[in-house]
Each structure stands twice: as structure tokens, then as C-alpha cells.
C-alpha positions as CSV (number, residue, x, y, z in Angstrom):
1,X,-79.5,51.4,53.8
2,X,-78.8,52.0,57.6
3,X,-80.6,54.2,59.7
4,X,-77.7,57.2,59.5
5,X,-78.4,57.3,55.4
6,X,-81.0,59.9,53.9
7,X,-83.1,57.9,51.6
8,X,-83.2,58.9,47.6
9,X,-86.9,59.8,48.2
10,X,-86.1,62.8,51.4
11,X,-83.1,64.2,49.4
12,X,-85.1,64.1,46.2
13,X,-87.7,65.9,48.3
14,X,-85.2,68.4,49.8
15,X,-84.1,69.2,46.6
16,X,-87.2,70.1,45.2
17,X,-88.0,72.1,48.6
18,X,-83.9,74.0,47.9
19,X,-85.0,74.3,44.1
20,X,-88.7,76.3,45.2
21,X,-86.6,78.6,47.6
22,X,-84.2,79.7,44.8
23,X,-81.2,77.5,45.0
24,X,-77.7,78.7,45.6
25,X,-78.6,82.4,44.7
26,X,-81.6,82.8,47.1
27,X,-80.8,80.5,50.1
28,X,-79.0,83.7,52.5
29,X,-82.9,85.2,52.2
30,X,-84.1,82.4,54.1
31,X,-81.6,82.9,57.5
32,X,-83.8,84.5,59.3
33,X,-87.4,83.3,58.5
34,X,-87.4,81.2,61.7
35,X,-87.8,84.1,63.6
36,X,-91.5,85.6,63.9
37,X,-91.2,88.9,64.4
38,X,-93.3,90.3,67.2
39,X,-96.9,92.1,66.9
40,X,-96.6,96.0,65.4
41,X,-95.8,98.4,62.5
42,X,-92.9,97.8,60.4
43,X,-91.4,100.0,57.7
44,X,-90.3,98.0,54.8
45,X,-90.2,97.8,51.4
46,X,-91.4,95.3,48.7
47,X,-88.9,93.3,47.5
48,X,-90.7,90.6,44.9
49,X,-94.8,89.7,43.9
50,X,-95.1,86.9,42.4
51,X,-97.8,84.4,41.8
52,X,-98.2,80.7,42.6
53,X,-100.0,77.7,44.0
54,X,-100.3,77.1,47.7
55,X,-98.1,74.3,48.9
56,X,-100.7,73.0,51.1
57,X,-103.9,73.9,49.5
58,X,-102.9,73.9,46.0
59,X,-105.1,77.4,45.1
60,X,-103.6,80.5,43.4
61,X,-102.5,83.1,45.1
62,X,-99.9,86.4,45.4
63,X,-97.0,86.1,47.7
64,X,-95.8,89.4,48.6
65,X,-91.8,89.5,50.2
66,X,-91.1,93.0,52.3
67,X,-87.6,93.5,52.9
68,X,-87.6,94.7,56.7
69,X,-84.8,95.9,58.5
70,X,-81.3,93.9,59.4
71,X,-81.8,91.8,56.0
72,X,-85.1,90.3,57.5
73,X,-87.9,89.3,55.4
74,X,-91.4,89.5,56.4
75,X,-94.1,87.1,53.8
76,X,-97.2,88.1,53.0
77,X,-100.2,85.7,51.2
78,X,-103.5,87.0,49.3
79,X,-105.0,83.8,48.6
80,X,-107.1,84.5,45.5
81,X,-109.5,81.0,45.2
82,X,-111.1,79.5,48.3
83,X,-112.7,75.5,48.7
84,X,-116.3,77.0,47.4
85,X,-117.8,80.1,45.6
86,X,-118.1,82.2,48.6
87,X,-114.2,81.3,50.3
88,X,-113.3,82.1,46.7
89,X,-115.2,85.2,46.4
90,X,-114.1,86.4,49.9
91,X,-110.3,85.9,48.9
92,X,-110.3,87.8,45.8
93,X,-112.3,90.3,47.7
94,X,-109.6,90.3,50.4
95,X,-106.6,90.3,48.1
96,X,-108.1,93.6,46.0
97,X,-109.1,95.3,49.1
98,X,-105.0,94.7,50.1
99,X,-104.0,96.0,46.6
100,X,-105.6,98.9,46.9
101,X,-104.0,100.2,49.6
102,X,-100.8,99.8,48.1
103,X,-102.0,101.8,45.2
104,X,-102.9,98.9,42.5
105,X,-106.1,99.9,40.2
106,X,-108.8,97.9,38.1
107,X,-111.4,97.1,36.5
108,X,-110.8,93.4,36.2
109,X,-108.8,90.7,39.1
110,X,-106.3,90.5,36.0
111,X,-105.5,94.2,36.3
112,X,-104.9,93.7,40.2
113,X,-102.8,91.1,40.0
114,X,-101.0,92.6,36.6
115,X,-100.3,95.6,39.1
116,X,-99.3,93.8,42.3
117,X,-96.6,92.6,40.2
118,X,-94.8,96.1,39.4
119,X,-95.1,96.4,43.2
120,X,-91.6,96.0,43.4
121,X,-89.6,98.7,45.2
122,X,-92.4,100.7,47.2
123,X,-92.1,101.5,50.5
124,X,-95.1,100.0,52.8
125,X,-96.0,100.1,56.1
126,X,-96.1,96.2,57.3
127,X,-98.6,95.9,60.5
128,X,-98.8,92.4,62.3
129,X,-101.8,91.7,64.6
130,X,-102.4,88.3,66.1
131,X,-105.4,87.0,67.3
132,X,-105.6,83.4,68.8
133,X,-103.5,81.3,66.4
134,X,-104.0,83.6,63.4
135,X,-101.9,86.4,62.3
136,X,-103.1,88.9,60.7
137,X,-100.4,91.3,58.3
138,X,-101.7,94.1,56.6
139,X,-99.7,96.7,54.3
140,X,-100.0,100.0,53.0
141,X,-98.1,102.5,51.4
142,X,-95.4,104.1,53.4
């Protein structure tokens, strides 16, 4: 192989990576996630919730797309397991806090998460804060 040639093992890779964003069907959504948008309040709505593993951690957790304005797409993560009992404990309590405001009610983290996922469709108010190197995006209902 010569140094202009993609080895098997990148475009195995880079399929896998096409594959997880939806393939063919799905790829137009990801256009515009380059661009960060800027600190403030957005109006949006929720487009999917679903749940899966962190890519670089390998935990559960929800991830949360709000449709924004000019077919822009904002993502938002509530990671619900941490590395110990208390970064585990202070997820889920993160991610319920975050569902309540949008609405979702329990008795159980099943029922949050069972509810997060028939989040689909409501309007939510999208606010971006960053401090240092961390952002910090918070929703509520619209």
C-alpha cells in the first residue's frame, strides 16, 4: 500500500463511525455540527431521545437532539453512571433534575428515562453557558 491508500482498518473504522451517525438517511443532520453556536437562549424543539453508551467513556446515558433554527442541531448528554458510586449518583441526580423540567415524572430512574423518550416533538428553551472549557446546556419547556 502507498501512502495516498486508506488502509482496510481507517475505512473499516469510518464506516462504523458513517453506520453510528445513521448512514445515507441521516448524514444532511450532521452539516452543521462543526459549528458551536454561541453562548444564550435558543428556542427549539426536540427532535429524538435516545439511549446509548458513551463513545469515550463507555457509560449509559440519554442523548437529547433539539432541532434549532436554519436546520441546525444542538446535542445534549445526561450521562446516567459515573467512574464511582457518588459520580454515578450525581449523574442520575443531574439527568432527573434535567427531565423534570421538561415535564418527565417518576418514581423510579426507569420511569425518567421511559418518559425522556416520548420527549419527541416539545418545544424547549435550549440555554448555553460556558465556563472555562466546559459548556454547560440546559433545557426547559418552551
Amino acid at each position: 500500500m502507498n501512502n495516498n491508500e486508506i488502509s482496510t482498518e481507517d475505512l473499516n473504522e469510518l464506516d462504523s463511525i458513517f453506520k453510528d451517525m445513521g448512514g445515507v438517511d441521516n448524514v444532511e443532520s450532521y452539516a452543521n455540527s462543526y459549528e458551536e453556536l454561541p453562548d444564550g437562549t435558543y428556542l427549539g424543539e426536540i427532535d429524538t431521545v435516545s439511549t446509548k453508551n458513551s463513545k469515550k467513556t463507555g457509560r449509559p446515558m440519554l442523548e437529547i437532539i433539539v432541532a434549532l433554527e436554519d436546520n441546525k442541531k444542538e446535542y445534549v448528554y445526561l450521562m446516567l453512571a459515573g467512574e464511582n458510586l457518588k459520580k454515578t449518583q450525581t449523574a442520575v441526580a443531574r439527568a432527573v433534575t434535567q427531565l423534570k423540567k421538561l415535564g418527565v415524572a417518576g418514581t423510579q430512574l426507569s420511569d425518567f428515562i421511559m418518559g425522556a423518550l416520548n420527549l419527541n416533538g416539545t418545544r424547549v428553551n435550549l440555554k448555553i453557558e460556558t465556563n472555562g472549557s466546559f459548556r454547560n446546556k440546559d433545557l426547559t419547556l418552551a
